[in-house]
C-alpha positions as CSV (number, residue, x, y, z in Angstrom):
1,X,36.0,107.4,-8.9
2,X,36.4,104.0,-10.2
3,X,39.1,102.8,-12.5
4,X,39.4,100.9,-15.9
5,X,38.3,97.6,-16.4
6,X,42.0,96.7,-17.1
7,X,43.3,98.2,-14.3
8,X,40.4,96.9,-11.7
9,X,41.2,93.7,-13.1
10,X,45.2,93.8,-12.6
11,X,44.8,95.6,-9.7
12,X,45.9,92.9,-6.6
13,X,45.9,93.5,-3.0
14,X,45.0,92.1,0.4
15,X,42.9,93.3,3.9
16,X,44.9,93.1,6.7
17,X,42.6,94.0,10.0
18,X,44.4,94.9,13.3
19,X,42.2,94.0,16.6
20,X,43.5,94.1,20.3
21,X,41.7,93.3,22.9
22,X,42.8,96.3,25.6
23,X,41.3,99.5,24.3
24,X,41.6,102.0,26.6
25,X,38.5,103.8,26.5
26,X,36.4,100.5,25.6
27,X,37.9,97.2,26.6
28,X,36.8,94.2,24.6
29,X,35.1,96.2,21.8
30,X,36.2,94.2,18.8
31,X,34.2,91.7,20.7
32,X,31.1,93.6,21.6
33,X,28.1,92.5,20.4
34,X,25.7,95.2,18.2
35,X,22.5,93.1,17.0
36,X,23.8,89.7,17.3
37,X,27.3,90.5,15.9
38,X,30.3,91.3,17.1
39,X,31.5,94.8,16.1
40,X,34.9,92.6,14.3
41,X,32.1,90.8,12.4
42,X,30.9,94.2,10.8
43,X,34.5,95.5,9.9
44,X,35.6,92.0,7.9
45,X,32.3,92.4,6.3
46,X,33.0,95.6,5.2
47,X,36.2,94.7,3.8
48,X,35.1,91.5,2.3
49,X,32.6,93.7,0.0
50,X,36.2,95.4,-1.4
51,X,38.1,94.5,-4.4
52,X,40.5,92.4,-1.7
53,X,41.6,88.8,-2.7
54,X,41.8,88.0,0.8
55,X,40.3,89.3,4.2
56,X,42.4,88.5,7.5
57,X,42.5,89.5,11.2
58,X,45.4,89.9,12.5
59,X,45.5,89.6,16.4
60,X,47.0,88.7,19.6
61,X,44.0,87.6,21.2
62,X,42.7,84.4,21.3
63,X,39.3,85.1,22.2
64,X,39.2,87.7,19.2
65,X,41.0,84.7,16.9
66,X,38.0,82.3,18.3
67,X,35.5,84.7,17.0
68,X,36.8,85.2,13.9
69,X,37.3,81.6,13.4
70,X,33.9,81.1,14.3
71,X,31.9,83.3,11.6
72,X,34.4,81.6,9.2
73,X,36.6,84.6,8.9
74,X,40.4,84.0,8.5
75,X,43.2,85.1,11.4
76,X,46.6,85.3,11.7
77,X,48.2,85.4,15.5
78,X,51.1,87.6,15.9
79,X,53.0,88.6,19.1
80,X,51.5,90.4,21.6
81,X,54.5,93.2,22.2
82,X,53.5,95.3,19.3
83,X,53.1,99.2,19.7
84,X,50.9,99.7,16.6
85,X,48.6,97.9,14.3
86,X,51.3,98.5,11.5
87,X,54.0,96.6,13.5
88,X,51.1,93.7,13.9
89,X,50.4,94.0,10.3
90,X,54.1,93.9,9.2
91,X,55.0,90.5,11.3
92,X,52.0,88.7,9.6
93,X,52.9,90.2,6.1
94,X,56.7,88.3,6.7
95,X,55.4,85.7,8.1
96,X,53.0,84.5,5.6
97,X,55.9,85.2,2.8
98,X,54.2,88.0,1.0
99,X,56.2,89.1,-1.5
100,X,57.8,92.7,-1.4
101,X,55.3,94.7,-4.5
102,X,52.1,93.1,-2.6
103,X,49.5,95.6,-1.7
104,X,47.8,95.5,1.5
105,X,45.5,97.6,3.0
106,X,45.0,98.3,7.0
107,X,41.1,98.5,7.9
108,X,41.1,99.5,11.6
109,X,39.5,97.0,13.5
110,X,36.9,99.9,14.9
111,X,35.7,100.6,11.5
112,X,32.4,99.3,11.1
113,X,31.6,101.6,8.3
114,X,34.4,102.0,6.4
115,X,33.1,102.0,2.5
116,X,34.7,99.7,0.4
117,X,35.1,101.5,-2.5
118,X,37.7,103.9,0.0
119,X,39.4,100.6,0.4
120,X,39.4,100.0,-3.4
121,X,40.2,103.6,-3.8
122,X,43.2,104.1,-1.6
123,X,44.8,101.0,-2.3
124,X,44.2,101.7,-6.6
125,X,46.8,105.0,-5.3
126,X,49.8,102.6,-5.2
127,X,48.5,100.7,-8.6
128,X,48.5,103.9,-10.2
129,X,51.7,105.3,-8.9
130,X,54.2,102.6,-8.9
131,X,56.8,104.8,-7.4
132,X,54.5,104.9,-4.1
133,X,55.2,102.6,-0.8
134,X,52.2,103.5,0.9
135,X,48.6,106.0,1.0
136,X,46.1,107.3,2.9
137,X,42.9,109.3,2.8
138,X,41.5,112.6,4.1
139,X,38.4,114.3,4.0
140,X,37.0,118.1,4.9
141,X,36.0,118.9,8.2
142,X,32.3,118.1,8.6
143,X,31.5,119.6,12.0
144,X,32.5,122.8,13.9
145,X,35.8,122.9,15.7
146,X,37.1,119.6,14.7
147,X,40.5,121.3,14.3
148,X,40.6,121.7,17.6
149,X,39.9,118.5,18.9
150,X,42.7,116.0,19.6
151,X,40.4,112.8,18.9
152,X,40.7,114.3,15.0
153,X,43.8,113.4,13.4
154,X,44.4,116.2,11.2
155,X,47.3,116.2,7.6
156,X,48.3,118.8,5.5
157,X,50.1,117.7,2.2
158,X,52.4,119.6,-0.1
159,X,51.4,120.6,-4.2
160,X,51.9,116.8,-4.9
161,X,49.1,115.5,-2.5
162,X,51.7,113.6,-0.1
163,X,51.7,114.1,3.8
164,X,54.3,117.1,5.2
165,X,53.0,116.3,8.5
166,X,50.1,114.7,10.7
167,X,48.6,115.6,14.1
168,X,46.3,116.0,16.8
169,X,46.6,119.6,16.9
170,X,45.7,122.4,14.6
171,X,47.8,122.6,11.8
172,X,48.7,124.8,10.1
173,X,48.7,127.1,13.1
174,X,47.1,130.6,11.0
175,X,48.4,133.9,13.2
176,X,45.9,135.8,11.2
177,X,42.8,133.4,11.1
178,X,42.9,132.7,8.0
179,X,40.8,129.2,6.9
180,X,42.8,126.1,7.9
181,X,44.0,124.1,5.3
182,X,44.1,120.9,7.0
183,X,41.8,117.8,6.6
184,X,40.3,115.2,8.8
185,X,42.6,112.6,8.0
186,X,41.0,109.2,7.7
187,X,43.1,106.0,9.4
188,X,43.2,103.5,6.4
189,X,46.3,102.9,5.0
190,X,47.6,101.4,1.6
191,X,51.4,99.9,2.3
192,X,53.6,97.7,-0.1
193,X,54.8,95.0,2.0
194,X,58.7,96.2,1.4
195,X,57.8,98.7,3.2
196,X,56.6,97.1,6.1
197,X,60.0,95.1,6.2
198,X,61.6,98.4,6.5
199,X,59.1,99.2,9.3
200,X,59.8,97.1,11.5
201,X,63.1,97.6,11.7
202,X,62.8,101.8,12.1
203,X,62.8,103.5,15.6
204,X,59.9,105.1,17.1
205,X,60.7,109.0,16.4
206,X,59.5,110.9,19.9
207,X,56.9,112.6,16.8
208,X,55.1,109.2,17.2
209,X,55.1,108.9,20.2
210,X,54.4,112.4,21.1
211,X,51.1,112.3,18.5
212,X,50.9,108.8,18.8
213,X,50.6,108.2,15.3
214,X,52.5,105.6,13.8
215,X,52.4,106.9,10.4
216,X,55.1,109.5,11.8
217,X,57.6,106.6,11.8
218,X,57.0,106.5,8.0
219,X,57.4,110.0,7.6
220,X,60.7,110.6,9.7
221,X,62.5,108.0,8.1
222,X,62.0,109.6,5.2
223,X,59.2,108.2,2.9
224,X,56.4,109.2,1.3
225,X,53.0,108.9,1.8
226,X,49.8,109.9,-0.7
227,X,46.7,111.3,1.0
228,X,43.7,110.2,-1.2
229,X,40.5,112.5,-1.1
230,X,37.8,110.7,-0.1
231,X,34.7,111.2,-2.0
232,X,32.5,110.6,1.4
233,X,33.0,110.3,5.0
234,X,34.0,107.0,6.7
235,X,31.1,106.9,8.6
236,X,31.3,106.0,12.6
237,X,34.5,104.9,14.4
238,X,34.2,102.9,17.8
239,X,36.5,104.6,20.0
240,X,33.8,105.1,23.0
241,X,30.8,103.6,24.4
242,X,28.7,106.5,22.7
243,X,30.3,105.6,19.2
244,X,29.0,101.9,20.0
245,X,25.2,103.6,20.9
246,X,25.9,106.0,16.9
247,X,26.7,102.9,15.5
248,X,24.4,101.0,16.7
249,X,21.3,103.9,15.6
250,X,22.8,104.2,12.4
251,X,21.7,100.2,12.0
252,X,18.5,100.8,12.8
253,X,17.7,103.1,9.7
254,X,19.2,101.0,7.4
């Protein structure tokens, strides 16, 4: 759902897009090329079709900085000791002097297909709720037993539509089989950039790095986060060679 023309037009915020390098599962993907571009290429298109101001890559990598640089793309170069995208995303936000009410929204760097009016959408939650530091998005489970499966983050919220908790397991755990009230929670987040100040500078909770989910940092320290429902799905994320070949047949019946 879009907003007002009053509030599209006051609404402010920024792209930030996290890429390494060492995936684990596929090494070198933001680089990988899928009909002549590199799968990096597709996401900073994606987000350059959003309400953004400004589109950057932020990255440790100087063959990924190279290739951004080259389609004319702009890149910021943080450290390379960073646990999460978050943390990458926070030391450019200081960096660059962003001030602390600036919006900006993390675009994985393996999401070719993420829809930019998600982006708009998620990152219009903290416009419309100036009380909020940060969102995020969910959406219904769209195949069978993806509660099940540890590659799908799943959230539950509470009666005001922020996250009690997120995982890789089934939650909530329903003794008498009841349907699950979880959703597939989508990994695009909404911060203010006082927040990711305060980020920085919080310890790794052994949730996070149990799950592996940085937004668990956010949540054990104490603050909120809104989950935004997703009018549609995401569409593919690269995490595996056979993502790359679903990606790549999804291009060819455009």
């Amino acid at each position: 759902m879009s907003g007002s023309a009053s509030e599209s037009a006051s609404m402010q915020f920024d792209v930030f897009i996290p890429a390494r390098y060492g995936s684990r599962r596929l090494p070198g993907k933001p680089l990988i090329p899928i009909r002549g571009k590199p799968l990096i290429q597709y996401v900073y298109d994606c987000a350059s079709s959003s309400s953004a101001a400004r589109v950057v890559v932020v990255t440790d990598d100087e063959r990924i900085e190279q290739t951004v640089l080259g389609f004319g793309g702009e890149v910021f170069v943080t450290r390379s000791d960073h646990p999460t995208g978050t943390d990458r995303i926070a030391e450019a936000a200081v960096a660059m002097g962003l001030a602390d009410d600036r919006i900006i929204v993390n675009v994985q760097g393996d999401e070719p297909q993420m829809p930019p009016s998600l982006i708009d959408e998620v990152a219009r939650a903290l416009v419309r709720q100036p009380q909020l530091e940060m969102s995020t998005a969910s959406y219904p489970f769209t195949a069978d037993n993806q509660e099940n499966d540890p590659n799908v983050v799943k959230v539950v919220t509470n009666a005001e539509g922020s996250a009690l908790y997120f995982s890789r397991a089934p939650i909530p755990w329903s003794r008498e089989k009841r349907p699950v009230q979880a959703q597939h929670h989508i990994g695009i987040y909404a911060y203010r950039v006082a927040l990711l100040k305060a980020f920085l500078d919080w310890e790794r909770s052994e949730m996070e790095l149990v799950e592996q989910l940085e937004q668990l940092r956010v949540l054990y320290h104490g603050g909120r986060i809104f989950v935004h429902q997703a009018a549609a799905s995401p569409g593919v994320a690269v995490d595996t060679r056979q993502d790359l070949i679903n990606f790549e047949n999804s291009l060819a019946t455009v």
